[in-house]
C-alpha positions in Angstrom: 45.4 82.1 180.6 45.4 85.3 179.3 48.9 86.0 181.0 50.1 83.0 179.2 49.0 84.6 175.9 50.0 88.0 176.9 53.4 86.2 177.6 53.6 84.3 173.7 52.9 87.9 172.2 55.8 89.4 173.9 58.2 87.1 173.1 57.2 86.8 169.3 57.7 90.3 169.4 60.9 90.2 170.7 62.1 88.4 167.9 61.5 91.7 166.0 62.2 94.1 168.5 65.4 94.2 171.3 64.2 92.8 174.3 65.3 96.1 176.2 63.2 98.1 173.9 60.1 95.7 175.1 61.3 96.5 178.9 61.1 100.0 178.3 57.7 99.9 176.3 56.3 98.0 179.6 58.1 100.0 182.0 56.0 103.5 180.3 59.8 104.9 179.9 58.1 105.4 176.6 56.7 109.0 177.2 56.4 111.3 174.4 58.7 113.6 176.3 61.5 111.2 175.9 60.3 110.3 172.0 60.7 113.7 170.6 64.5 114.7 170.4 66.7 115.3 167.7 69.3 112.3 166.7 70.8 110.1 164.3 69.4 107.0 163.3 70.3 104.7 160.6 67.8 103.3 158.4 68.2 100.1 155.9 66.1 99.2 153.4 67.6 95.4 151.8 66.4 93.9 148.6 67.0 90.6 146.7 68.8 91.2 143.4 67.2 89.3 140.6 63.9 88.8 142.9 61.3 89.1 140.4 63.5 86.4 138.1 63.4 84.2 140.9 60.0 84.1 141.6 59.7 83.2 137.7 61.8 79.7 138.1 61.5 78.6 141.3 58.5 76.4 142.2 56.5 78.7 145.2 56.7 76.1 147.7 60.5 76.6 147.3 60.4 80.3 147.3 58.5 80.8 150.9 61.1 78.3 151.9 64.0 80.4 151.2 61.9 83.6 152.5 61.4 82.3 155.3 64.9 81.5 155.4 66.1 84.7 154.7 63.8 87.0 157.0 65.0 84.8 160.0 68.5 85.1 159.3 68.2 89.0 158.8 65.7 89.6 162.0 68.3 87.8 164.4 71.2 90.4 162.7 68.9 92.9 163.3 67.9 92.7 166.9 71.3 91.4 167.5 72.6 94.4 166.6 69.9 96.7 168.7 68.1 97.5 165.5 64.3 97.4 165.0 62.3 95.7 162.4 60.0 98.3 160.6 58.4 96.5 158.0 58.8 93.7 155.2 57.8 95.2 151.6 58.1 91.8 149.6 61.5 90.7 149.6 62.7 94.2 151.1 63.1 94.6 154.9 63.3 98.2 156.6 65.0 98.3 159.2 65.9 101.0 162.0 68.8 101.8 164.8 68.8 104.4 167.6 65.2 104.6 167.7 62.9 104.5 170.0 65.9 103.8 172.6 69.3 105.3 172.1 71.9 102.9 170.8 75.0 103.0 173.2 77.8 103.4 170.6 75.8 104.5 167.6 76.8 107.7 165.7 
């Protein structure tokens, strides 16, 4: 049982992390030692133009719809592109690239 829910964790997180980052958090390729060097990451913060005026007209029940909607859509872009979800901040989403694992291509 536990297994089982150990197994449900790591794949919810995958949808927020690349799965290849999860492999190397398990396989302790993690160290510190391989964390601390110098590079170039990108960071994006998004946000939803006219947000606050949205939330104003549109009945809530509609508005967690889109949400929802919305976070999905830009998580899948995000992890399909190797990035890593960092945090939601109302409608913004920070998000990372080349971090923790090096990004083959990334400059």
């Amino acid at each position: 049982r536990s297994f089982g829910a150990m197994q449900r964790g790591l794949e919810a997180f995958a949808k927020f992390v690349p799965r290849d980052v999860v492999k190397m958090m398990l396989s302790g390729a993690m160290s510190q030692k391989n964390l601390m060097t110098w590079r170039t990451v990108t960071v994006m913060f998004t946000d939803i133009v006219g947000f606050t005026s949205l939330c104003e007209t549109v009945p809530s029940e509609d508005l967690v719809g889109l949400m929802a909607d919305f976070f999905e859509a830009m998580c899948e872009e995000i992890v399909a592109t190797g990035g890593i979800l960092d945090k939601f901040i109302g409608d913004c989403i920070m998000a990372l690239w080349n971090v923790p694992a090096r990004l083959q291509g990334h400059q």
